[in-house]
C-alpha positions as CSV (number, residue, x, y, z in Angstrom):
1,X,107.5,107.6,86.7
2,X,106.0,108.7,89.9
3,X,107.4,108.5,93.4
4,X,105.2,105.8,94.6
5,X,105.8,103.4,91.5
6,X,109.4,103.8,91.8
7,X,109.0,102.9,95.7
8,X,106.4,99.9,94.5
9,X,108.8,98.3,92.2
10,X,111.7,98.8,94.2
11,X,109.6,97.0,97.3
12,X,108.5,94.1,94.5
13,X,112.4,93.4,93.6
14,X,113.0,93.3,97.4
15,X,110.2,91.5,97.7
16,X,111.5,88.8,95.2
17,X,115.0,88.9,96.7
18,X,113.4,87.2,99.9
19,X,112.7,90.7,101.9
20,X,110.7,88.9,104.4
21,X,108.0,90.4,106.5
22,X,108.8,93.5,106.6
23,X,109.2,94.0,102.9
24,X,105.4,92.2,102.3
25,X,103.9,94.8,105.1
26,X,105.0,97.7,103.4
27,X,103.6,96.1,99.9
28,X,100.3,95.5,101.7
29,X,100.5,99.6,103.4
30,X,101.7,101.3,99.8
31,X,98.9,99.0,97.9
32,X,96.0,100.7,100.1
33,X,97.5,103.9,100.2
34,X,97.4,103.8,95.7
35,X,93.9,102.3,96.4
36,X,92.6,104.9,98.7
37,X,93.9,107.6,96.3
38,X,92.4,106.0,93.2
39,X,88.9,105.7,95.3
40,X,89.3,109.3,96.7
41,X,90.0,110.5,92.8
42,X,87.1,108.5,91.3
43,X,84.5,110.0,94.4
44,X,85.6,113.5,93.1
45,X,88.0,114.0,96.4
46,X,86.4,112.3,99.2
C-alpha cells in the first residue's frame, strides 16, 4: 500500500474518532493532491 493511502486511511479513522477541523482540512488537502496526480497522469504529465 502506498504512502498516501496509508496517510488517507489513517486521517479517515481519525476522522471518525471525532478529529475535528483539523483532521477534515487535511482530508480535503490529501484528496486534491491524489486528484491532481491522477489528472496530471491521465494528461500524459501536465
Amino acid at each position: 500500500m502506498s504512502t498516501r493511502a496509508q496517510d488517507l486511511l489513517e486521517l479517515l479513522r481519525l476522522d471518525q474518532g471525532g478529529g475535528g477541523a483539523l483532521v477534515q482540512h487535511l482530508l480535503r488537502e490529501l484528496a486534491m493532491n491524489i486528484i491532481a496526480l491522477g489528472v496530471a497522469d491521465a494528461r500524459g504529465g501536465c
